[in-house]
C-alpha positions, -999 to 999 in steps of 0.1 A, spaced: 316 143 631 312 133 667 329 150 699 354 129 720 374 98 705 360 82 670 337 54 676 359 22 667 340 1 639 344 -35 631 327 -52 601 325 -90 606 312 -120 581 289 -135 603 263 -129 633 283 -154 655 319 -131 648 298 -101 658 282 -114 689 316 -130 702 336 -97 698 306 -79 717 311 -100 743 349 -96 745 344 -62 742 327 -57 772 346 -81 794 371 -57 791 355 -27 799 343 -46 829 377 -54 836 385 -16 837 363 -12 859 332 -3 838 299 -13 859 279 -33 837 250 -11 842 269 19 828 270 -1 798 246 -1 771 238 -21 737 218 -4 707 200 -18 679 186 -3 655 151 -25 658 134 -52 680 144 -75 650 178 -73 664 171 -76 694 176 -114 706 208 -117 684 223 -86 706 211 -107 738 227 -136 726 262 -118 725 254 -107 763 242 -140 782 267 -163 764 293 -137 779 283 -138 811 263 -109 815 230 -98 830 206 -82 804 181 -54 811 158 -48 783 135 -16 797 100 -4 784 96 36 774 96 54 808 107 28 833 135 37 853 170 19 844 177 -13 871 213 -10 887 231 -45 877 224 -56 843 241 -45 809 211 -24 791 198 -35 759 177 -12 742 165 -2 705 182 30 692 154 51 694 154 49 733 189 62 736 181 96 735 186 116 767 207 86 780 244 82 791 263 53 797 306 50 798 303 24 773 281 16 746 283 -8 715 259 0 687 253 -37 675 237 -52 642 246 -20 613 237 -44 586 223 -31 555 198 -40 560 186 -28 593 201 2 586 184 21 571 158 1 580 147 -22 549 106 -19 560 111 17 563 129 21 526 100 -3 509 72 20 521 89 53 505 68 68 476 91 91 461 123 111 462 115 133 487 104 106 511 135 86 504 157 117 515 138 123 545 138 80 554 178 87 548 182 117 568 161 101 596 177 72 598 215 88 600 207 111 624 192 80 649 227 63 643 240 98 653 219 98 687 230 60 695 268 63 689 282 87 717 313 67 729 301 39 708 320 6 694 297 2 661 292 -32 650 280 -50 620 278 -82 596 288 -74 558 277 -60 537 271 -32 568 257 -3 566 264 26 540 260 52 570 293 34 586 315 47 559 303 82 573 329 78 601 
């Protein structure tokens, strides 16, 4: 599915499991010499947002959390929805918070009409997961989301 090594995915049973392992996870990419600016965390909304932070600052680490079309600060670990990811590149990324229920996105699935909509909410959705998981650790709290089992 994806060029280059298969994104490592780990399911956990709570928020707090999740956000610990992301934080391990990028101490030791940091301790191979990763920059923490060439590092980047993805959610899939700004609902997710703060519990991605959370895994960062109790870590240790610097957060940048850019607007659309401001350049990226040197320092900082980024923090950014999945829908900014595209045209970006970092050495390491973690795509953080696959629950079911962000993914697909649960406000987006209750405002499909019919079928066809549905299919186009599913395809749209998968392919933004694609965009946000080049070199990606995927995370998630169970149940996660039915795209994971696409890897």
């Amino acid at each position: 599915m994806f060029d280059g090594p298969a994104p490592e995915v780990s399911r956990f049973v709570t928020a707090q499991q999740e956000e610990d392992a992301i934080g391990l996870w990028i101490k030791a990419r940091a301790a191979q010499g990763v920059a923490p600016h060439e590092i980047a965390v993805f959610v899939r909304s700004s609902d997710t947002l703060e519990r991605a932070k959370r895994a960062l600052t109790a870590s240790g680490f610097a957060v940048s959390a850019p607007q659309p079309g401001v350049d990226l600060e040197p320092g900082p670990v980024v923090l950014l929805p999945m829908h900014l990811a595209k045209g970006l590149e970092f050495r390491a990324v973690v795509v953080a918070c696959c629950d079911a229920d962000e993914l697909p996105h649960s406000a987006r699935l209750k405002a499909v009409s019919d079928d066809a909509d549905l299919e186009e909410v599913y395809d749209s959705e998968r392919h933004l997961l694609y965009v946000a998981c080049t070199r990606a650790r995927v995370t998630a709290v169970d149940p996660a989301s039915e795209f994971l089992d696409d890897f």
